[in-house]
PDB file of N, CA, C and O in Angstrom:
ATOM      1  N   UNK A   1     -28.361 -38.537  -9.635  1.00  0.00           N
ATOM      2  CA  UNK A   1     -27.526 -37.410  -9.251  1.00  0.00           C
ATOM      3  C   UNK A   1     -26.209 -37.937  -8.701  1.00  0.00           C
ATOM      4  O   UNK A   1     -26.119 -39.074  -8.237  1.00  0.00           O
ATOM      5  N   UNK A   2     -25.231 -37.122  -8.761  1.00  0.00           N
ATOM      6  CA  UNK A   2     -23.965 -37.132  -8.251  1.00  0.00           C
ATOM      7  C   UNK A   2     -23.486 -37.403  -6.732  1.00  0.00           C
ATOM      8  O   UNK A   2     -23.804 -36.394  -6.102  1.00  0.00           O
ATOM      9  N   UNK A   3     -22.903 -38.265  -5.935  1.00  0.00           N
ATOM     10  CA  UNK A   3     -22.683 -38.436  -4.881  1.00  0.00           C
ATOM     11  C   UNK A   3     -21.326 -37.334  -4.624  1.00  0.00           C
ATOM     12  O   UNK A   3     -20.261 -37.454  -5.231  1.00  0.00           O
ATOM     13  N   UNK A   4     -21.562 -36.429  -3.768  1.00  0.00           N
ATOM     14  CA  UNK A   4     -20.883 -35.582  -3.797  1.00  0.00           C
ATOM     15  C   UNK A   4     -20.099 -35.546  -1.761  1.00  0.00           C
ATOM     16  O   UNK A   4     -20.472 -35.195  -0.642  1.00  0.00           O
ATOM     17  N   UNK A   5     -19.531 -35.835  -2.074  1.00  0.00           N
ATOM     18  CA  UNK A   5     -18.012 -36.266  -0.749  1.00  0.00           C
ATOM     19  C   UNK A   5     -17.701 -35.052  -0.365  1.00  0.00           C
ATOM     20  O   UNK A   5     -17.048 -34.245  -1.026  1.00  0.00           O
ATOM     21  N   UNK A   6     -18.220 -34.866   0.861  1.00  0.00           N
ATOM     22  CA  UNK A   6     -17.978 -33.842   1.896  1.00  0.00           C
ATOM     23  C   UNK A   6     -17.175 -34.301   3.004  1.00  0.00           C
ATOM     24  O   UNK A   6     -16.865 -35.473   3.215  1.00  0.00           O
ATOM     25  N   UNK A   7     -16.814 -33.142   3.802  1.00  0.00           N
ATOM     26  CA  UNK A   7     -15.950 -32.970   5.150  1.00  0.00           C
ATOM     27  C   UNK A   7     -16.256 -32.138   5.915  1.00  0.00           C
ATOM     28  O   UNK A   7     -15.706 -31.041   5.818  1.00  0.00           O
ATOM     29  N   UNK A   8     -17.067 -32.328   6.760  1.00  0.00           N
ATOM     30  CA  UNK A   8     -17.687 -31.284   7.996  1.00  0.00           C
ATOM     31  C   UNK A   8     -16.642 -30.487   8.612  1.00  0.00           C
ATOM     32  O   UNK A   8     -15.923 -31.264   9.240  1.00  0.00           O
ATOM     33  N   UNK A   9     -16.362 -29.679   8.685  1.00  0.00           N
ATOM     34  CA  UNK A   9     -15.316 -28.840   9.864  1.00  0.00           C
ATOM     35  C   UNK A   9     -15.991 -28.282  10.869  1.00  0.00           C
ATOM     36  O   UNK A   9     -16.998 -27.575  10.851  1.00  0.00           O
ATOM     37  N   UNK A  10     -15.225 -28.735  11.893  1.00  0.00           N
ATOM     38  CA  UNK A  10     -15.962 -28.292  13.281  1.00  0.00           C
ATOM     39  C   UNK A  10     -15.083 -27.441  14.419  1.00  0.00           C
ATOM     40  O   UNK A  10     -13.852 -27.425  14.440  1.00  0.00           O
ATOM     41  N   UNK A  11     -15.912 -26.766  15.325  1.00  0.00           N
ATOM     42  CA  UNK A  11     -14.850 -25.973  15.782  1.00  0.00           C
ATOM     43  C   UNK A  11     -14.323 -27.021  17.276  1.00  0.00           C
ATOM     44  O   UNK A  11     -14.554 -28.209  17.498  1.00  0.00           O
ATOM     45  N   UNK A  12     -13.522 -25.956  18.131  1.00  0.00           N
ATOM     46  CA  UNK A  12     -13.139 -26.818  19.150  1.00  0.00           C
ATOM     47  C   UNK A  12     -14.426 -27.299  19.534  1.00  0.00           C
ATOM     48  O   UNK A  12     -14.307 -28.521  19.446  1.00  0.00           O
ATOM     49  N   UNK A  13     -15.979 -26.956  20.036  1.00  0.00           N
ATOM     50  CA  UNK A  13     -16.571 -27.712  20.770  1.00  0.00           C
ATOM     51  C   UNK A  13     -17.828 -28.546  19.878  1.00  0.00           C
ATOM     52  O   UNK A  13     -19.003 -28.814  20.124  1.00  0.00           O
ATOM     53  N   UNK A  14     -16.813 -28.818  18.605  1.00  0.00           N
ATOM     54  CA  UNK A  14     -17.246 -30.061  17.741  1.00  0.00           C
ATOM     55  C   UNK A  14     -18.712 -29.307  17.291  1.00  0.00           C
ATOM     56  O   UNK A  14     -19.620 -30.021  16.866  1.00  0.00           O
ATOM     57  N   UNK A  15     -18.898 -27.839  17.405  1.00  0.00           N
ATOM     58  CA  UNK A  15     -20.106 -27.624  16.557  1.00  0.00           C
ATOM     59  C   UNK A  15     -19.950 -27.357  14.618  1.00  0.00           C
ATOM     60  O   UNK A  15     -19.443 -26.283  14.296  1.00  0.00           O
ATOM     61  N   UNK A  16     -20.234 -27.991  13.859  1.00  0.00           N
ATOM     62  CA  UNK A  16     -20.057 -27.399  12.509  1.00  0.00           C
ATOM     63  C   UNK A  16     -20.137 -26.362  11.819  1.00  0.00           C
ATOM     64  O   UNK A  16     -21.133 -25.926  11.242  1.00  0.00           O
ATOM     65  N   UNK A  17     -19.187 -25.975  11.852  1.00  0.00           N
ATOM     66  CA  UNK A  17     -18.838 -24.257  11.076  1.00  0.00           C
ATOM     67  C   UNK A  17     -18.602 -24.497   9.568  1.00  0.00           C
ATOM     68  O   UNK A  17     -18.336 -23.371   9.149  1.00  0.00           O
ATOM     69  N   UNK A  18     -18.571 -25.069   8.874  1.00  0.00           N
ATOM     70  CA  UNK A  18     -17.956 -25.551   7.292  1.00  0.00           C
ATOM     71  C   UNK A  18     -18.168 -26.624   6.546  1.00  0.00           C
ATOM     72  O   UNK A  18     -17.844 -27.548   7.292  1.00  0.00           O
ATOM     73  N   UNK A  19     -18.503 -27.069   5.556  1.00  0.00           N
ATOM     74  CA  UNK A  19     -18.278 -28.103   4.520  1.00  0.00           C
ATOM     75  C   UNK A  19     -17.634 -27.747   4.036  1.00  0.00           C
ATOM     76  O   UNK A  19     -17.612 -26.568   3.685  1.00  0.00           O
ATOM     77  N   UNK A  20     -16.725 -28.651   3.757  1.00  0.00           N
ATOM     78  CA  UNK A  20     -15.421 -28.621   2.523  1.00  0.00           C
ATOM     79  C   UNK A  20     -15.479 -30.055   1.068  1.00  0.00           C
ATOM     80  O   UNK A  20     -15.167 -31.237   1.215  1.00  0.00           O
ATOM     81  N   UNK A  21     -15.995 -29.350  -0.254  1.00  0.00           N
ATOM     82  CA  UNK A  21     -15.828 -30.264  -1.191  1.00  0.00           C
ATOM     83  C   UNK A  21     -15.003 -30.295  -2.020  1.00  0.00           C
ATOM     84  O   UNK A  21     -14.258 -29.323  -1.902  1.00  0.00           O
ATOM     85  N   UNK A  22     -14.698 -31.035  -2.957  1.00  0.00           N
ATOM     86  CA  UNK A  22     -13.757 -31.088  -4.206  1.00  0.00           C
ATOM     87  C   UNK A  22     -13.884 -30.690  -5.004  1.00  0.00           C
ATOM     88  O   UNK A  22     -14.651 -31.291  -5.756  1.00  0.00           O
ATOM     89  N   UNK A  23     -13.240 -29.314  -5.547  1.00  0.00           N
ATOM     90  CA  UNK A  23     -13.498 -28.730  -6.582  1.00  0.00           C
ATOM     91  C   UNK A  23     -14.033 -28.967  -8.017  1.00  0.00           C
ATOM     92  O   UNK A  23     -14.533 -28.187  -8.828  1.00  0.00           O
ATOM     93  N   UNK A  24     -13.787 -30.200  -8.068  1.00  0.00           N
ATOM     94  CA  UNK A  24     -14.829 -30.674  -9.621  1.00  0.00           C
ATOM     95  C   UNK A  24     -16.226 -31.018  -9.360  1.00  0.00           C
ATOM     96  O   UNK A  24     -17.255 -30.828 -10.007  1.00  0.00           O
ATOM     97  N   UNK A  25     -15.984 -31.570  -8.250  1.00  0.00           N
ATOM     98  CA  UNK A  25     -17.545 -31.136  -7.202  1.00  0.00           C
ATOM     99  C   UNK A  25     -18.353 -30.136  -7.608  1.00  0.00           C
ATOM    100  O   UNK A  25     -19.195 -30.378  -8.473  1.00  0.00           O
ATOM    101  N   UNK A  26     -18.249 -29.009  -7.125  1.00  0.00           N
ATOM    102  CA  UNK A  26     -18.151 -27.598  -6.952  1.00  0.00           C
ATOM    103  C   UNK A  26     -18.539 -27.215  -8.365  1.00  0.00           C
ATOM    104  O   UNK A  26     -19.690 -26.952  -8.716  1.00  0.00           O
ATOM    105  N   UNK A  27     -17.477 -27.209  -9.135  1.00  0.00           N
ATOM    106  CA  UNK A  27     -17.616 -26.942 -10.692  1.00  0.00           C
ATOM    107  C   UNK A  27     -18.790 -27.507 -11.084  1.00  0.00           C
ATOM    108  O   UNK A  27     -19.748 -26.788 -11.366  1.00  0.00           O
ATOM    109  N   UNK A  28     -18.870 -29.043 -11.159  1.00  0.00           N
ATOM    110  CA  UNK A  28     -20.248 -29.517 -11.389  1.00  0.00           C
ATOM    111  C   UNK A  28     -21.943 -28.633 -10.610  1.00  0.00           C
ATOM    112  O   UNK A  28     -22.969 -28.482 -11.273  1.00  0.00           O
ATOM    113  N   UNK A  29     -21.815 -28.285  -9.443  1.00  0.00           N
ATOM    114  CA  UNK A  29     -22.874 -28.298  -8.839  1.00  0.00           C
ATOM    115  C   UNK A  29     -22.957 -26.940  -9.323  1.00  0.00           C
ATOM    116  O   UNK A  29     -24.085 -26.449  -9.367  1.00  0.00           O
ATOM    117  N   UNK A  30     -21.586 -25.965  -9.842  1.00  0.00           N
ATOM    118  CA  UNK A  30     -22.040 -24.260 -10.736  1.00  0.00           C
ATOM    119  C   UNK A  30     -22.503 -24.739 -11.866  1.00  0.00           C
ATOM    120  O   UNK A  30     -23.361 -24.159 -12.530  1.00  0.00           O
ATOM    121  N   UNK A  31     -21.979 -25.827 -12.176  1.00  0.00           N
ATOM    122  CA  UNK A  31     -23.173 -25.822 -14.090  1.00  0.00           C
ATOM    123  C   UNK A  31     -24.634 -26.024 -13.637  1.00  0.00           C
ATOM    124  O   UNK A  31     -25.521 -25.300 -14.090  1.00  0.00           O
ATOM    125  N   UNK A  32     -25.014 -27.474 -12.317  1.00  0.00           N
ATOM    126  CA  UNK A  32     -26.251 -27.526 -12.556  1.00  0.00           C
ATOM    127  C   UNK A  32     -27.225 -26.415 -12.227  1.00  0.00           C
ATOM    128  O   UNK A  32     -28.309 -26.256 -12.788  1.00  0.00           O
ATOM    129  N   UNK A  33     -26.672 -25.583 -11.156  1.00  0.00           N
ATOM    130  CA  UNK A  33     -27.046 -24.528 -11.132  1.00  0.00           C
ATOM    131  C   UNK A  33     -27.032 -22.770 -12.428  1.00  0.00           C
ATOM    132  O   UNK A  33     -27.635 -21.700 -12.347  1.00  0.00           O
ATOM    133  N   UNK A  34     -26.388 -23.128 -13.085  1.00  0.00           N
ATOM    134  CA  UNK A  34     -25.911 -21.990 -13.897  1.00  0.00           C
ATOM    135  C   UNK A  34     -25.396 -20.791 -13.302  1.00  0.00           C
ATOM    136  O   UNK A  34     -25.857 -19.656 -13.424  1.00  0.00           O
ATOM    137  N   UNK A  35     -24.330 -21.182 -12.604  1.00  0.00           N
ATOM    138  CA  UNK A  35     -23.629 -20.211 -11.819  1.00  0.00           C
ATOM    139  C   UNK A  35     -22.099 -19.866 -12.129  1.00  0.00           C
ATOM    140  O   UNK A  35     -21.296 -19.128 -11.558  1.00  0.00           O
ATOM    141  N   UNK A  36     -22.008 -20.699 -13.271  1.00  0.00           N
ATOM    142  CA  UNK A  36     -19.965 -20.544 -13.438  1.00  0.00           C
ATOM    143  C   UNK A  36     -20.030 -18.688 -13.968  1.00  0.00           C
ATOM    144  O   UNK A  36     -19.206 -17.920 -13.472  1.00  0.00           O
ATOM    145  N   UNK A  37     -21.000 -18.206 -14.910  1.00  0.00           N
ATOM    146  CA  UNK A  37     -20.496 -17.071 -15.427  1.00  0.00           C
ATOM    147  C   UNK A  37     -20.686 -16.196 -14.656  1.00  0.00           C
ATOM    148  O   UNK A  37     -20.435 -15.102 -15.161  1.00  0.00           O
ATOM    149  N   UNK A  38     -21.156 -16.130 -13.223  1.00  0.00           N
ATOM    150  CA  UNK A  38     -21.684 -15.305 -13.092  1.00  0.00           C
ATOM    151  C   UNK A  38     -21.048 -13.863 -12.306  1.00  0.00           C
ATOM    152  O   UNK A  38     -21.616 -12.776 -12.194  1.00  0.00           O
ATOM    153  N   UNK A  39     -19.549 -14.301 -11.769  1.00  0.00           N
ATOM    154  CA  UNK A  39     -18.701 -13.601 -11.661  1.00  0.00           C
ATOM    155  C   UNK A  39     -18.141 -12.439 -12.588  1.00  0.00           C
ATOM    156  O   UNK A  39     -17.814 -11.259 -12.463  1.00  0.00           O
ATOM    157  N   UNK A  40     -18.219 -13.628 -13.815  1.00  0.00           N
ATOM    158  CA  UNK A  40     -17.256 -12.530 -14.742  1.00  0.00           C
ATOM    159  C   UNK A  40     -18.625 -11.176 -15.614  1.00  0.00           C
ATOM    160  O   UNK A  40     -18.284 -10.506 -16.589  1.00  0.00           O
ATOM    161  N   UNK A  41     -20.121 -11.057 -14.955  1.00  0.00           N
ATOM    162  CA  UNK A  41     -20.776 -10.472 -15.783  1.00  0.00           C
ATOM    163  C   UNK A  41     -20.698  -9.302 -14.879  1.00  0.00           C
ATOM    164  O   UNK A  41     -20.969  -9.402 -13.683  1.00  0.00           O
ATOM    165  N   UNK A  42     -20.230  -7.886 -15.590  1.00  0.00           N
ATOM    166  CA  UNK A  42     -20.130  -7.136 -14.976  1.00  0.00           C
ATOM    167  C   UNK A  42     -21.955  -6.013 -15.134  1.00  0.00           C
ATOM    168  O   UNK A  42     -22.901  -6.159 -15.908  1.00  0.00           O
ATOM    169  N   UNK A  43     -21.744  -5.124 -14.148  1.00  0.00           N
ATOM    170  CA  UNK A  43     -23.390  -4.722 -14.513  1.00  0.00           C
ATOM    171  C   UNK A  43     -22.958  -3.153 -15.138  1.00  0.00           C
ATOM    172  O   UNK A  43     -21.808  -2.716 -15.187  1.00  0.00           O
ATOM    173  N   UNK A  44     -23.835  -2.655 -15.459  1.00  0.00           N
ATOM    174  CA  UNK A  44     -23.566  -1.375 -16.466  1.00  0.00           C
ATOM    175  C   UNK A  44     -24.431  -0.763 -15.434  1.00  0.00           C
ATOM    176  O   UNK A  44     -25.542  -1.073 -15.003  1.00  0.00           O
ATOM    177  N   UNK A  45     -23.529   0.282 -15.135  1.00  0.00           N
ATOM    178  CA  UNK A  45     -23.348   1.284 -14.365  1.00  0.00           C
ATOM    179  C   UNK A  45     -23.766   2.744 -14.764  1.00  0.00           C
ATOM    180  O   UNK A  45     -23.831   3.713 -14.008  1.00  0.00           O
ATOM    181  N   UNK A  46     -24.033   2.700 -16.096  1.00  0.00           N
ATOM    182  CA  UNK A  46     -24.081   3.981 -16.704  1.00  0.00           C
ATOM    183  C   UNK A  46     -25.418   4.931 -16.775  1.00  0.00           C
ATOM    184  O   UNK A  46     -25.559   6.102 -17.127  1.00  0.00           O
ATOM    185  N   UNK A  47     -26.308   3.979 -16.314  1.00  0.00           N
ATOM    186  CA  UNK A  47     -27.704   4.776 -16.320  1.00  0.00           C
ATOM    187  C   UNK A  47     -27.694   5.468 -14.825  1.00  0.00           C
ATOM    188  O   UNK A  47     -28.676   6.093 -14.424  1.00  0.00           O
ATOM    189  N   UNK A  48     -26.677   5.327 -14.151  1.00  0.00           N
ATOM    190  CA  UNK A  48     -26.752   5.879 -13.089  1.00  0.00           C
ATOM    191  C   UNK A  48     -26.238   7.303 -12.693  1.00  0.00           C
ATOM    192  O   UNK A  48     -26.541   7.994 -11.721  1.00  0.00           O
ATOM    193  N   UNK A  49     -25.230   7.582 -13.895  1.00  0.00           N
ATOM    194  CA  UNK A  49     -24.551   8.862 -14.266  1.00  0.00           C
ATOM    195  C   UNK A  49     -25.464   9.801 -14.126  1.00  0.00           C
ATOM    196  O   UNK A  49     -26.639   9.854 -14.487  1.00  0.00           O
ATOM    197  N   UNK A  50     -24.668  10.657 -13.464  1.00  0.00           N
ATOM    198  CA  UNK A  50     -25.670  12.082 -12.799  1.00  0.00           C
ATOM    199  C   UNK A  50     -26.446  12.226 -12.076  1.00  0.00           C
ATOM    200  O   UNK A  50     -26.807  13.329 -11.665  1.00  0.00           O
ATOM    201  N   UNK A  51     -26.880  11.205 -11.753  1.00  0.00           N
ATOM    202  CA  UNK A  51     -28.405  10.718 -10.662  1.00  0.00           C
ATOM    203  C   UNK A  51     -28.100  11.874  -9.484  1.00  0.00           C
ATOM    204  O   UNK A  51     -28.882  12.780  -9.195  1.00  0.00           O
ATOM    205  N   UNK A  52     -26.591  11.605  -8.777  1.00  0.00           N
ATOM    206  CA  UNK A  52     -26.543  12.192  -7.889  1.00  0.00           C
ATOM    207  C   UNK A  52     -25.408  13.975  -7.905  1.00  0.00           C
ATOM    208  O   UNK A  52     -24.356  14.106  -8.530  1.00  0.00           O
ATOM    209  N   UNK A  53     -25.827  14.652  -7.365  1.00  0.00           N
ATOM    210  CA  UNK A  53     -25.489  16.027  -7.955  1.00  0.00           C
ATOM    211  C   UNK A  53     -24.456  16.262  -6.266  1.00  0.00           C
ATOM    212  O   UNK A  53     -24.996  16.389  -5.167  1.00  0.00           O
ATOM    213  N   UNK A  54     -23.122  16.262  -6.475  1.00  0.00           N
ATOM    214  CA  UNK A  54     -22.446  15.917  -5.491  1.00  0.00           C
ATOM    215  C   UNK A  54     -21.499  17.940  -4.973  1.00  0.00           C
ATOM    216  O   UNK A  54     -21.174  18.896  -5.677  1.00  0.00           O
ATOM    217  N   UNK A  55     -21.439  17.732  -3.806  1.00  0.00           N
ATOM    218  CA  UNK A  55     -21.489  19.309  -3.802  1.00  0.00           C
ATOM    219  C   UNK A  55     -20.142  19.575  -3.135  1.00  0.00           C
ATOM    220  O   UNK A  55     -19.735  20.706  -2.868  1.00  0.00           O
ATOM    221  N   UNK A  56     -19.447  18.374  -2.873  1.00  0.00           N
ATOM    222  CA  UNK A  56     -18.131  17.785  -2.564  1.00  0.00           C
ATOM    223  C   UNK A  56     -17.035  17.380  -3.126  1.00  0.00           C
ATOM    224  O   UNK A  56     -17.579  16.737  -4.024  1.00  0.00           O
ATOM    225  N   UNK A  57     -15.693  17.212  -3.358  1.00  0.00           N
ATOM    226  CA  UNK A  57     -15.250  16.533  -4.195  1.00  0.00           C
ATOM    227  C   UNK A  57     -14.977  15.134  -2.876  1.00  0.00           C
ATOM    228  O   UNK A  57     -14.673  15.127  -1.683  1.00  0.00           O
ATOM    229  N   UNK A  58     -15.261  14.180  -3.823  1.00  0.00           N
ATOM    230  CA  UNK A  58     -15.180  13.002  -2.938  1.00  0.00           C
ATOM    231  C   UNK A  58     -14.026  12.175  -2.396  1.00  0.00           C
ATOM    232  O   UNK A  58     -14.158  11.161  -1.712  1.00  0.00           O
ATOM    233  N   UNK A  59     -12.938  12.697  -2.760  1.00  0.00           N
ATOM    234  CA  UNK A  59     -11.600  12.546  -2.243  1.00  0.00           C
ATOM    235  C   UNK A  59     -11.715  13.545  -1.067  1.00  0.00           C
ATOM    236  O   UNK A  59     -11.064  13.252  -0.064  1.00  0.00           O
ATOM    237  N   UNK A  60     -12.307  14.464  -1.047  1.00  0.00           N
ATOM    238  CA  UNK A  60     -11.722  15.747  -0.008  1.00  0.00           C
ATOM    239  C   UNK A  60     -12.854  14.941   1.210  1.00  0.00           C
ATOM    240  O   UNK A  60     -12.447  14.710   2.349  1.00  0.00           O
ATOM    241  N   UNK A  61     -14.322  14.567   0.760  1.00  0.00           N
ATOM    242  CA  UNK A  61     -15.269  14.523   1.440  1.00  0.00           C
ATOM    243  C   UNK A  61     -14.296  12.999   2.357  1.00  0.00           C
ATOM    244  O   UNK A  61     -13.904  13.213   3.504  1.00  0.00           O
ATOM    245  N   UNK A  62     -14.095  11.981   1.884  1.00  0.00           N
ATOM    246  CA  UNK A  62     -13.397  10.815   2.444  1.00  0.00           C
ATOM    247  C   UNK A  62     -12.500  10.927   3.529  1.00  0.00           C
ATOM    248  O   UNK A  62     -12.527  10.349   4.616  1.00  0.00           O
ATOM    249  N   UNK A  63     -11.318  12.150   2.861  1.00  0.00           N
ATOM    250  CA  UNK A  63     -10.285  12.478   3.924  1.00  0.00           C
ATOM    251  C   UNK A  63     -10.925  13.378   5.123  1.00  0.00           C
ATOM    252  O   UNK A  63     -10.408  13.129   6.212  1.00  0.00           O
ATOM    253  N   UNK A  64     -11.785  14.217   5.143  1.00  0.00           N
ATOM    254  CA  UNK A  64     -12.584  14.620   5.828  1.00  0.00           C
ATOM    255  C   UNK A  64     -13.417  13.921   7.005  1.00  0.00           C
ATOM    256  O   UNK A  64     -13.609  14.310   8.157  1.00  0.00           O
ATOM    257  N   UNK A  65     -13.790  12.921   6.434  1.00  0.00           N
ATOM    258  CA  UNK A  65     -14.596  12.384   7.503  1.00  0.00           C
ATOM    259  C   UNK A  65     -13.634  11.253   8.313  1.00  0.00           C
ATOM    260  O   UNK A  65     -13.759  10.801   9.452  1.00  0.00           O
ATOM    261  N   UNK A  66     -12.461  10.932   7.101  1.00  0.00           N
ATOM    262  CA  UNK A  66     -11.346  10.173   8.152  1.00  0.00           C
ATOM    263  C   UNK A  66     -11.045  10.916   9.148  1.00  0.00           C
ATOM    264  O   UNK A  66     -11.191  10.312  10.210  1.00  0.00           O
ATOM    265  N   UNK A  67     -10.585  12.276   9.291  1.00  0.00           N
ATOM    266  CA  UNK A  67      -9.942  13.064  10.310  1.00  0.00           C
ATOM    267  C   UNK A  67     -10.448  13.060  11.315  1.00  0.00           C
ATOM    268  O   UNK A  67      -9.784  13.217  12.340  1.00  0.00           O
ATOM    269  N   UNK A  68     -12.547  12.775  11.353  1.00  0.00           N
ATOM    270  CA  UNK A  68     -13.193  13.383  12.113  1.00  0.00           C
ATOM    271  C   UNK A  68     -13.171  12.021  13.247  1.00  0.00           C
ATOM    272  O   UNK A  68     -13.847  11.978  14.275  1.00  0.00           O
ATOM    273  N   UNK A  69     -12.393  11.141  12.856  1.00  0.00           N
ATOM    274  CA  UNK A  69     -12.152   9.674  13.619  1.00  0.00           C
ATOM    275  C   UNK A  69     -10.494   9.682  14.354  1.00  0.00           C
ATOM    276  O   UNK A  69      -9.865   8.946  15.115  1.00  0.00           O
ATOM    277  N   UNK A  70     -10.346  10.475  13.904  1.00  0.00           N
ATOM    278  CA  UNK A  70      -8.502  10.519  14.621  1.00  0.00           C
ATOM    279  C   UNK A  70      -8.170  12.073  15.619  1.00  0.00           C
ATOM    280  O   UNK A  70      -7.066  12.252  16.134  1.00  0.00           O
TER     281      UNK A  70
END
């Protein structure tokens, strides 16, 4: 396997909040995983049409419940 070169980031009281690697790094460790496409797969949405029977229009319902905060 790949020796893969990290950089701990730590906060002020030196506890570790982050690894930081090198993007071909990175790239490599989305192939071995099979993770590069997985952004661009969008999900189909369409079996969901109508499910919900809405008694609102949802622009009005949004501005509505903004007001009820101001």
């Amino acid at each position: 396997m790949h020796r893969i070169r990290k950089k701990i980031v730590k906060d002020e009281a030196q506890r570790p909040i982050a690894v930081q690697i090198d993007y071909n790094d990175w790239l490599r460790i989305e192939r071995s995983l099979n993770l590069e496409d997985e952004e661009d797969q969008t999900a189909d949405l369409s079996r969901y049409e109508g499910v919900l029977s809405l008694t609102e229009d949802p622009l009005a319902y949004q501005s509505r419940v903004r007001n009820e905060w101001s």
